[in-house]
N, CA and C of each residue as an Amber inpcrd file, in Angstrom:
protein
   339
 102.9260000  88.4360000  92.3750000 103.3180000  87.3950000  93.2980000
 103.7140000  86.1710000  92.5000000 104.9530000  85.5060000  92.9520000
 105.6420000  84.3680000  92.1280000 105.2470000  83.1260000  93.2950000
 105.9560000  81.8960000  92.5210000 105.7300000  80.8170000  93.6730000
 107.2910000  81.1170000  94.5400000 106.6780000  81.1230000  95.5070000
 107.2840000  81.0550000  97.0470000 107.3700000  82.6800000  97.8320000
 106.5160000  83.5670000  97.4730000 106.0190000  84.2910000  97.5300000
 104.8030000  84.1240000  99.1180000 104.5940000  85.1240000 100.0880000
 103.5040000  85.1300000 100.7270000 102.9390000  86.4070000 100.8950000
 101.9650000  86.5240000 101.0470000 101.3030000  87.8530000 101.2600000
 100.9380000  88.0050000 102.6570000 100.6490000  89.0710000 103.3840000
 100.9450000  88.9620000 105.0370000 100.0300000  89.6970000 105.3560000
  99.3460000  89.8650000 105.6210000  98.1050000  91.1760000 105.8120000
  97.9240000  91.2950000 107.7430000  98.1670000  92.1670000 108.4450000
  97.8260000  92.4610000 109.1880000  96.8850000  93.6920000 109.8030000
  95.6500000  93.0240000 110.2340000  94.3750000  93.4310000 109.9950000
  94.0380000  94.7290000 111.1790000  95.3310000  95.0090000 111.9370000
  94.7920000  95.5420000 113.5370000  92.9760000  95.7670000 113.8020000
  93.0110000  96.6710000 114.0760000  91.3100000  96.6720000 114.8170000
  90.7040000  96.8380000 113.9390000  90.7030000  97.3840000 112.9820000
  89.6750000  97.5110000 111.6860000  89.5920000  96.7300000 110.5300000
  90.5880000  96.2710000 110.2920000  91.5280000  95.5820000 108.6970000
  90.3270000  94.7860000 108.3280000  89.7740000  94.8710000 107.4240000
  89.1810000  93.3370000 107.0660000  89.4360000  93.1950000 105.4220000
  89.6220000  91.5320000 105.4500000  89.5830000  91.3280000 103.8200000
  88.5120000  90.8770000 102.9930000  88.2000000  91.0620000 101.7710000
  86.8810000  90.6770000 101.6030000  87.0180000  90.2850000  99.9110000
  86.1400000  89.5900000  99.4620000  86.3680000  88.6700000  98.5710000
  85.5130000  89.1170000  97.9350000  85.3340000  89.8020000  96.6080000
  84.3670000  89.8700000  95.5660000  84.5770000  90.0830000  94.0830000
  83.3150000  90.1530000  93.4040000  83.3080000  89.8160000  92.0460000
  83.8820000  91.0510000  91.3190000  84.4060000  90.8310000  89.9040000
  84.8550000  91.7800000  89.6550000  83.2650000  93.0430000  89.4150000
  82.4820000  93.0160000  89.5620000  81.6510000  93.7520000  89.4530000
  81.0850000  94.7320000  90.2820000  81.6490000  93.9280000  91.4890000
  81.1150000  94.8580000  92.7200000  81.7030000  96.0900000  92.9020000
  80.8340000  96.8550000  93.5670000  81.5610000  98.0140000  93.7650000
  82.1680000  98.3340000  95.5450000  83.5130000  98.8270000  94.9960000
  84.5790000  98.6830000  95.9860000  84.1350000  99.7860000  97.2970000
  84.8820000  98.8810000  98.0480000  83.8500000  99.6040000  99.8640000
  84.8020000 101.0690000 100.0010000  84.7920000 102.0910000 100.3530000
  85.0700000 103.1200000 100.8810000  86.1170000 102.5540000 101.9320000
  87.1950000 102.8640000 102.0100000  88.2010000 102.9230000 102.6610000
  89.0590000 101.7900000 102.4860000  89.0740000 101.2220000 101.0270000
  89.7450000 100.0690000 100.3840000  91.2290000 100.6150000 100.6040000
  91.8850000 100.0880000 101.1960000  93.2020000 100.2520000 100.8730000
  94.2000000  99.8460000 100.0530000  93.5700000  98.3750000  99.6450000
  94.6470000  97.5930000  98.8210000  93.5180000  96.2810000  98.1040000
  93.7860000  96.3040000  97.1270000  93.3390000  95.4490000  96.0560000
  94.2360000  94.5340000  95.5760000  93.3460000  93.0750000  95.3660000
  94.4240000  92.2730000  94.8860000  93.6910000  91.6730000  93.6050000
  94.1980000  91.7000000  92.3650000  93.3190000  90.9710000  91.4100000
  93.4840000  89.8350000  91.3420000  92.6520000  88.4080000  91.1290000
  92.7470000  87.2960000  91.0220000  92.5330000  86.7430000  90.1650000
  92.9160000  85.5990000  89.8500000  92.8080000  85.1100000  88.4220000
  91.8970000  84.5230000  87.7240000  91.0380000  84.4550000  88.9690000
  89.4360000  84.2560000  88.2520000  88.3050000  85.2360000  88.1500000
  89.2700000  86.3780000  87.8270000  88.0280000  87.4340000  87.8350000
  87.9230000  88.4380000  89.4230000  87.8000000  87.7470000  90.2780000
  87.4350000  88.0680000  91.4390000  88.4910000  89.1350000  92.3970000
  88.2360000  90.1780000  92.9850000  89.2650000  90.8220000  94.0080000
  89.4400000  90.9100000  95.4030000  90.6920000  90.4890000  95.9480000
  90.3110000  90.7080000  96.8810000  90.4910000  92.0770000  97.8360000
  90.0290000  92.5420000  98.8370000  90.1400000  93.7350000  99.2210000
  90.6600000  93.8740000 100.5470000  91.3940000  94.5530000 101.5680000
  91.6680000  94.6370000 102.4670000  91.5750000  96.1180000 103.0620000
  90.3880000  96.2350000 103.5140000  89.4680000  97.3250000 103.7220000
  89.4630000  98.1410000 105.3220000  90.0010000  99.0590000 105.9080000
  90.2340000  99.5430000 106.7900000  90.0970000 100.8890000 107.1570000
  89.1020000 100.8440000 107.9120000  88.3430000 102.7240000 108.7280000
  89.2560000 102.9480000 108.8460000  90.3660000 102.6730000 110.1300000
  91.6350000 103.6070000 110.1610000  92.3680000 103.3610000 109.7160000
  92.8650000 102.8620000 108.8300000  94.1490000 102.8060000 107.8130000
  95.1140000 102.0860000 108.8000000  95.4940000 101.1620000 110.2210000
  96.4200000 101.0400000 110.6600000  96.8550000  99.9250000 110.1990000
  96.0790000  98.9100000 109.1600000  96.5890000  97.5170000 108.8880000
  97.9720000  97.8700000 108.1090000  98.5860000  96.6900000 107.4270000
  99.3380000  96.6450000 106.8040000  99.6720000  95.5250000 105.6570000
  99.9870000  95.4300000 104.6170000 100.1200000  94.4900000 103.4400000
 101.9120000  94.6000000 103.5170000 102.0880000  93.0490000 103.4640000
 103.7670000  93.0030000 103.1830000 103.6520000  91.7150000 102.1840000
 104.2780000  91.7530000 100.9860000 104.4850000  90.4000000 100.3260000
 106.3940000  90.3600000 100.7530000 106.6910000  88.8450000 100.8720000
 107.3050000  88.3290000 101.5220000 108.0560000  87.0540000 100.9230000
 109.5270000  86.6530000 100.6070000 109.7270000  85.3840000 100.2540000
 109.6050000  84.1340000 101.3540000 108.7440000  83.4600000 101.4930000
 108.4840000  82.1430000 101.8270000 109.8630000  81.6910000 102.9170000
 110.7840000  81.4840000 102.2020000 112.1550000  80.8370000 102.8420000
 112.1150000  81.9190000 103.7360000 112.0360000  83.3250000 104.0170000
 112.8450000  84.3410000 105.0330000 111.4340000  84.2450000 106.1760000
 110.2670000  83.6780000 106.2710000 109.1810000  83.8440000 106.9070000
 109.8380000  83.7270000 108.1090000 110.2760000  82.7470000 108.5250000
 110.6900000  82.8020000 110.0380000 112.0010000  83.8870000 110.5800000
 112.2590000  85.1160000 110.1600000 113.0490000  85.9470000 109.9350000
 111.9460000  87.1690000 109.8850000 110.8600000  86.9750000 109.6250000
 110.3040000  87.9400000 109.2860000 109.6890000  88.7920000 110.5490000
 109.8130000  90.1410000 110.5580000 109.4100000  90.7240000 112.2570000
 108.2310000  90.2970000 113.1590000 107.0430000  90.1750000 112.2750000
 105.8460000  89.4110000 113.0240000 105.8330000  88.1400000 113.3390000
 106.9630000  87.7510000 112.9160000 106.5770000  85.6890000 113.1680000
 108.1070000  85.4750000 114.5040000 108.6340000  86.5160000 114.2540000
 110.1890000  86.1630000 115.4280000 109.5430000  85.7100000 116.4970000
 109.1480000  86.7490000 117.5510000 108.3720000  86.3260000 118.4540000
 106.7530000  85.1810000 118.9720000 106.3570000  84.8010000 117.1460000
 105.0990000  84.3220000 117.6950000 105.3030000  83.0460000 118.2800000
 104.3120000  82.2660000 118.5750000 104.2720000  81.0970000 118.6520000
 103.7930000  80.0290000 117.6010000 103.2070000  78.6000000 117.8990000
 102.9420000  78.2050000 116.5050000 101.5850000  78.8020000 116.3300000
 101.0280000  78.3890000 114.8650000  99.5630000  78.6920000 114.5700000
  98.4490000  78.6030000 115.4730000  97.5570000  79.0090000 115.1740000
  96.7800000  78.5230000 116.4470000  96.2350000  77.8930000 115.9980000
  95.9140000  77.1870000 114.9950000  94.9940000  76.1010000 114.4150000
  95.6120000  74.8280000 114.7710000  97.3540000  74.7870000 114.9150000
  98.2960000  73.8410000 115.6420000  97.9190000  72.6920000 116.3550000
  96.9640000  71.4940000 115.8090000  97.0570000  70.3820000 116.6010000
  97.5270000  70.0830000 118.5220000  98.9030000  70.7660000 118.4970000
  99.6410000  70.4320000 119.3440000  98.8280000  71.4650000 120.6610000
  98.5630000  72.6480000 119.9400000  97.7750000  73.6920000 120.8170000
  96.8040000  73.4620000 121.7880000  96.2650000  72.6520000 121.9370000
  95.2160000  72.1660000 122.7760000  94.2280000  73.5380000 123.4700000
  93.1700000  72.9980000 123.9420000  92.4860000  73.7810000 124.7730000
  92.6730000  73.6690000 126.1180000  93.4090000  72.5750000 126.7080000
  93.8340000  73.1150000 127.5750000  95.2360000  73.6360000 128.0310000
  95.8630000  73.3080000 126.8420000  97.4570000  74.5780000 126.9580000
  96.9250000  76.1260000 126.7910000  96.2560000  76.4030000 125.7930000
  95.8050000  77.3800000 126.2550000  95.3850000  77.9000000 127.0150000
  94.3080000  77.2810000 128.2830000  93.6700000  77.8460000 129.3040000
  94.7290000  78.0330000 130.3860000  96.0870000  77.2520000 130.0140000
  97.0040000  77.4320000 130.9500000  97.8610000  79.0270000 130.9450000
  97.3540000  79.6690000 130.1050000  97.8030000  80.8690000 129.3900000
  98.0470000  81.9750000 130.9000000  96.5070000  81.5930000 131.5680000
  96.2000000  83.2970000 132.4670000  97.2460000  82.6840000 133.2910000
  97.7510000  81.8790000 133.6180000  98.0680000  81.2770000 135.0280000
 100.0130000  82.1870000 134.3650000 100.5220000  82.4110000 133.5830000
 101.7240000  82.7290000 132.7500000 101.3890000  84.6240000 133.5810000
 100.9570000  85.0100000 133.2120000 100.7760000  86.4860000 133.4810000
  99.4320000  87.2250000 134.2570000  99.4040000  88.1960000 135.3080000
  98.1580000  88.3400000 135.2340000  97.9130000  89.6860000 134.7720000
  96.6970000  90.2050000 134.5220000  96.6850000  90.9140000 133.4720000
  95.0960000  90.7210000 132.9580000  94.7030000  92.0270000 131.8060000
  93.5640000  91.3570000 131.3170000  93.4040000  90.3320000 130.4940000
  92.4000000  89.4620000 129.9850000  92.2310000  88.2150000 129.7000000
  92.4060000  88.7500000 128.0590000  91.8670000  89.4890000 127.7640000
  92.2520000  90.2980000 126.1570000  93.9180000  90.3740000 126.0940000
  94.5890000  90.8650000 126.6680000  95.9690000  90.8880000 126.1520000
  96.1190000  89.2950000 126.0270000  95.7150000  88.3860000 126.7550000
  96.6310000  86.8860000 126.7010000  96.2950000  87.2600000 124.8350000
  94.9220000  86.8470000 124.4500000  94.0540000  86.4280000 123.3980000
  94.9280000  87.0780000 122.0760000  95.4540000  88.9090000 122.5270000
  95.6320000  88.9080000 121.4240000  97.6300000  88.8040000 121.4010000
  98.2030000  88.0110000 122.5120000  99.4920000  88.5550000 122.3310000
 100.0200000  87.0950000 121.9090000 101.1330000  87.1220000 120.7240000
 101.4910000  85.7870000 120.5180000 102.4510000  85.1120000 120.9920000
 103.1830000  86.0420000 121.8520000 104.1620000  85.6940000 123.1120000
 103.6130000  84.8730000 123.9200000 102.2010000  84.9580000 124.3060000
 101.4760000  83.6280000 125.2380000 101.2810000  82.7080000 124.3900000
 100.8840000  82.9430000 123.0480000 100.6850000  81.6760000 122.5020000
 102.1730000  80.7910000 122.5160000 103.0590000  81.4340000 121.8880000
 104.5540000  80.5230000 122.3960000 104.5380000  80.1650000 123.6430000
 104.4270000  80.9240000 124.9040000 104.8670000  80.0920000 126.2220000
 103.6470000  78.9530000 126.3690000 102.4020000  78.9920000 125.9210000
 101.8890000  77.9710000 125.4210000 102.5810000  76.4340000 125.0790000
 103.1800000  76.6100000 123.8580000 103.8870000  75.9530000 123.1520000
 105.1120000  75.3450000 123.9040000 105.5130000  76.1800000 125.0100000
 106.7930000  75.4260000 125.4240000 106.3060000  74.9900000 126.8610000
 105.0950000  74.7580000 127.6640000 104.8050000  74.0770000 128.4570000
 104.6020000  72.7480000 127.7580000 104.0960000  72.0220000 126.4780000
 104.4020000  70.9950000 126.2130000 105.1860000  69.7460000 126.2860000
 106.4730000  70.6020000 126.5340000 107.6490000  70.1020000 126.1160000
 107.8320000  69.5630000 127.7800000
């Protein structure tokens, strides 16, 4: 990985990443290892194998298939808690699809406006 470089990890139901020393010993169903420069690896570890690792140039991110449709971050200032709660009132449906679809988080985003 160079600068302007991103790494993209999508975790579906199992994915998790996990941070350890170079000493440890690696979890059973590691899929992808990343070495770091202080020694340390990180791991992105998944029972069913459905996650995925994409490294990515920086400039094409908003081009990139998972971000076309999203909305902004959800850490987003602008996001509020109560634009979000305005979410169920957009579709009805179970309360899990709003949470995990990022199409609500955008129509989110454009009730602001």
């Amino acid at each position: 990985m160079g600068d302007g470089d991103a790494l993209i990890v999508t975790g579906m139901l199992t994915g998790r990443l996990r941070l350890v020393g170079a000493a440890a010993k690696r979890a059973s169903r590691t899929c992808f290892t990343l070495s770091l420069s202080d020694g340390h690896y990180l791991l992105h570890v998944d029972h069913r194998y459905m996650g995925r690792v994409y490294l990515e140039r920086v400039a094409y991110l908003d081009r990139f298939a998972l971000f076309v449709d999203a909305g902004p971050d959800a850490l987003d200032p602008d996001l509020t808690a109560a634009r979000f709660m305005e979410l169920p009132s957009l579709r009805s449906g179970q309360v899990k699809n709003v949470q995990i679809n990022q199409k609500f988080i955008a129509a989110a985003a454009s009730l602001r406006r």
